[in-house]
N, C-alpha and C positions, 0 to 999 in steps of 0.2 A: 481443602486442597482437591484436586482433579487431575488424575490424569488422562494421558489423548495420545493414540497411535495415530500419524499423519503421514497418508502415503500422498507424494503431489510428486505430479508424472506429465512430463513436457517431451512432445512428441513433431517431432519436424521432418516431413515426407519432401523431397522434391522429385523431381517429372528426369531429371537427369543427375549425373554425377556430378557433385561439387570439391571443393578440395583445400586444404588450406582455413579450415574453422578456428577460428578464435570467437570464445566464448568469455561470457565473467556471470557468475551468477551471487547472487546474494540467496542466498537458503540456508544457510545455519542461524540458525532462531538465538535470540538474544536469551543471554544465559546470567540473570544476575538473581537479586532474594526473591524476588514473585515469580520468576520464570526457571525453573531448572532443568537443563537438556539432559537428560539419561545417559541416550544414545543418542546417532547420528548416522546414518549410510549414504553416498552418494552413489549410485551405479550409473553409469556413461557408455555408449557407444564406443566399440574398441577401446575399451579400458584406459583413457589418456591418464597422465599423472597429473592429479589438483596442484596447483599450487595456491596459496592463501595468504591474505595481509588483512591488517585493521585500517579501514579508511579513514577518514578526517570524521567521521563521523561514530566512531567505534561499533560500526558492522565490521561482522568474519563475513571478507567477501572471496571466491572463488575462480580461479581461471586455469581453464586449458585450451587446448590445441588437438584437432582432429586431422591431422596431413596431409592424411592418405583418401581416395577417392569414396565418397560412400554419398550413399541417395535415402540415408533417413539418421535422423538423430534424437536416441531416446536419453532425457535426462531424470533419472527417479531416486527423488528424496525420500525417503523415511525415515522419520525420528519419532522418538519418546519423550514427551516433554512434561513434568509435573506444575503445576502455575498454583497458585496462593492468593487468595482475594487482596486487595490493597484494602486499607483504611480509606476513608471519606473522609477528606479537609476539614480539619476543624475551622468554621466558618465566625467565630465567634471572635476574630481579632477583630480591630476597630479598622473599616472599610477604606478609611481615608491614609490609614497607615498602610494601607496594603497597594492602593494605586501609587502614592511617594513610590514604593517599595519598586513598582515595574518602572518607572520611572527613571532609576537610580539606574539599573541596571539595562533598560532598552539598548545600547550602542558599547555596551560591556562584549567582550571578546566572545564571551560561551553563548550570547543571547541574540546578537546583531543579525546574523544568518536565517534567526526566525521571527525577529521582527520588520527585516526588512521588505519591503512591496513598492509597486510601480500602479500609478495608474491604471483606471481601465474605465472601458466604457460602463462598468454598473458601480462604477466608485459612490459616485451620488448618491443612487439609488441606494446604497447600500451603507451612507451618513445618513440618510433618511429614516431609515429602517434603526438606525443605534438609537437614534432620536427618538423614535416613537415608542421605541419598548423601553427607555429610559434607562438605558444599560449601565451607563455610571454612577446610574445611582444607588444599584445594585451591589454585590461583594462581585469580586473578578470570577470566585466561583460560581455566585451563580447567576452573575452577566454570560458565562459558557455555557451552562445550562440552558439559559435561554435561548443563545443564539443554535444551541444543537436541535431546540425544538422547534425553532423557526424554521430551518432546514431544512429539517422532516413534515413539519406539516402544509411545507410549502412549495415542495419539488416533487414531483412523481417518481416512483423508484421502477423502471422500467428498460428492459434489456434490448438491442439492437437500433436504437437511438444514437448512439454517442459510441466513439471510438476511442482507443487507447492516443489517439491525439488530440479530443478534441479542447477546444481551447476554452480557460475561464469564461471568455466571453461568451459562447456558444454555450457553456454549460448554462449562466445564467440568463441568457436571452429566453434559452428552451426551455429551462426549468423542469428537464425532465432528462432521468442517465441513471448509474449506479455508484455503488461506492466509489469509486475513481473522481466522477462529479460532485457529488455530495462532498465529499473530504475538500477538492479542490475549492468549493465555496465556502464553507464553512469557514476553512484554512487562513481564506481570504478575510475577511469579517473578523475572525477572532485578532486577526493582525491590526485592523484599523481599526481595533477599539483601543490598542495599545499592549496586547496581551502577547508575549510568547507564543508561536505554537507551533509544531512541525507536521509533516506528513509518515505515519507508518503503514508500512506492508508487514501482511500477516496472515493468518489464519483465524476463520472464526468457524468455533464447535457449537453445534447446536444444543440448543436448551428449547426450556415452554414456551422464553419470551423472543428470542431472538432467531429471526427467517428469513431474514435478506441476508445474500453473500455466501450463503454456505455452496460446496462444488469448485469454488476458483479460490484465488486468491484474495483477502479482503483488504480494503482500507480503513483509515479513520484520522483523527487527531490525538493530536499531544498538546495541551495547553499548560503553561508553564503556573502557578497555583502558588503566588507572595509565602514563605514561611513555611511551604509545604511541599513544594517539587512539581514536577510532571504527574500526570495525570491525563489518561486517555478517555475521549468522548468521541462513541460511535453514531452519527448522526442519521445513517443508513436505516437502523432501528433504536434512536431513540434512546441510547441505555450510555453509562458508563464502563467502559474497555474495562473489563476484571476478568476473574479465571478461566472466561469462555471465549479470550482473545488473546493469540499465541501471535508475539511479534518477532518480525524476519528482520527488520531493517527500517533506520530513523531516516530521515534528511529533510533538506528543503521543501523536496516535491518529488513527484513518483520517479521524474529522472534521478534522483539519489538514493530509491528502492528497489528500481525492476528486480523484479526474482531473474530473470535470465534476457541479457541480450548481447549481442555479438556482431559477427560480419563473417564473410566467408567469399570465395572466390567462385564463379562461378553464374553465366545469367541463364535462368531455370524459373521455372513457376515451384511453388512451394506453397505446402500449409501447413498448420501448427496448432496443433490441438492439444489440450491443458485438462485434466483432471483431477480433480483432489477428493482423497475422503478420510474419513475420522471414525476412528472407533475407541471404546474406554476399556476395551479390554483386549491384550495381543492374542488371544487365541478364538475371539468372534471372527465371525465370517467378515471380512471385511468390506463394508458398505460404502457406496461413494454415493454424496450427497447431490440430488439434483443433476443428476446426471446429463439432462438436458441443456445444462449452460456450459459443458463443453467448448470452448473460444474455437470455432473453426475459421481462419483468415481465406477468404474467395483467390484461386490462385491468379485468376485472373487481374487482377489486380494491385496483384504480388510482380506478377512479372512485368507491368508495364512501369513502376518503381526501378525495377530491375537495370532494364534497358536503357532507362534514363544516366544509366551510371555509364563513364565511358570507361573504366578500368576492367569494366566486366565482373566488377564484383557488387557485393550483395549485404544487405544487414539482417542479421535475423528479426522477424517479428517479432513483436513485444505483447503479451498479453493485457488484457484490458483486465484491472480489477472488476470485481463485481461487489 
């Protein structure tokens, strides 16, 4: 077991007064036998009142409303959270029993949302790729294994590249981005082998092995494991999602994770700066990780978004995982 003091601190300056904020954030960490929340703080700008629901997805997601005029918005999360290693899939059922088994249930009501996908320009390339590493011939487990190490050893993991939009296909033409890209390919691939798998938002604590991602927000997968459940693979480094990965929220794709995005009235230049850090003990000094991957958005091209809107209103930035 481990525990981790998580302070993630979202900060949005604009150049003038805005008004009328509607926010939704996803930041209460999934609380079930592996992951146990402690505590919990939200502190907000003008102190609005949260209100909160479970979405189709069973994230605690969060929304309020900021009214009244203000030119900066601070949102800081702190929790406690203890996590518990999972078990490793017992791999030892018979293989052909296990692909019937995703079979059976691909277009089942809890499974369909993360098995389904659309074309794309690397679809080929990317039958090509199942074919040569001979994935079905493989257990489902460790057909994902292999496709998480393909990932990794075949995308650059490199910051100011890729944006919080950019698209599958961009991600795999360039072959180079961070967690946000990596998960989105992966995501992709583990889907048209036939496998379950969704996109999580989260936190990742540092260890000996694991150095991408930490400072921001991380990503990774969930692949769905015949007889055995979900089961997260972080592709970014390489390893299986266990006690040194604290998950905020499941869905499709990062649109059914952002930790915070919104809209607000108001055309203004803005930027929006993200910090996170970890520590294992509440009464160390508390250290933020990498401080230099800070997500600063150029306001400049905040506000020509902006402008484009004719109501005069505005969405907040979205952070890019790392």
């Amino acid at each position: 077991m481990a525990t981790f003091f998580i302070k993630h601190t979202t900060k949005y300056n604009y150049n003038a007064p805005v008004i009328d904020g509607a926010t939704l954030t996803r930041l209460h960490p999934i609380n079930d036998d592996n992951q146990k929340v402690i505590s919990h703080l939200i502190s907000i700008t003008n102190n609005p009142f949260i209100e909160s629901f479970i979405d189709f997805y069973n994230n605690r997601v969060g929304t309020f409303m900021v009214i009244e005029p203000h030119d900066e918005l601070n949102i800081i999360s702190e929790v406690e959270v203890v996590t518990s290693p999972k078990l490793i899939p017992d791999d030892s059922i018979d293989k052909t029993l296990q692909w019937e088994e995703l079979k059976r249930i691909k277009n089942t009501t809890d499974f369909i949302d993360f098995t389904a996908h659309k074309p794309f320009k690397g679809s080929k390339e990317i039958t090509d790729v199942i074919l040569d590493l001979m994935l079905k011939t493989k257990s489902p487990f460790q057909a994902v294994l292999a496709i998480c190490e393909y990932v990794y050893n075949n995308f650059e993991y490199k910051t100011g590249v890729t944006n919080v939009k950019t698209s599958l296909e961009e991600a795999w033409e360039l072959k180079v981005g961070v967690c946000q890209d990596f998960t989105n390919v992966m995501l992709r691939m583990v889907k048209m082998l036939g496998i379950p798998a969704r996109y999580v938002s989260g936190y990742i604590c540092p260890n000996d092995e694991i150095t991408r991602g930490e400072g921001a927000t991380h990503a990774w997968i969930e692949a769905y494991i015949p007889f055995y459940g979900w089961l997260g693979f972080d592709p970014t480094n390489h390893a299986i999602a266990n006690e040194n990965h604290v998950r905020l929220a499941i869905g499709r794709d990062y649109g059914d994770c952002a930790p915070v995005k919104g809209v607000f009235k108001g055309s203004v230049e803005a930027e929006m700066q993200v910090t996170v850090s970890v520590k294992t003990n509440k009464n160390e000094n508390s250290k933020q990780l990498n401080p230099e991957v800070s997500t600063v958005y150029p306001s400049n091209s905040y506000k020509r978004s902006l402008e484009e809107k004719e109501n005069g209103g505005g969405q907040q930035q979205q952070q890019q995982q790392q």
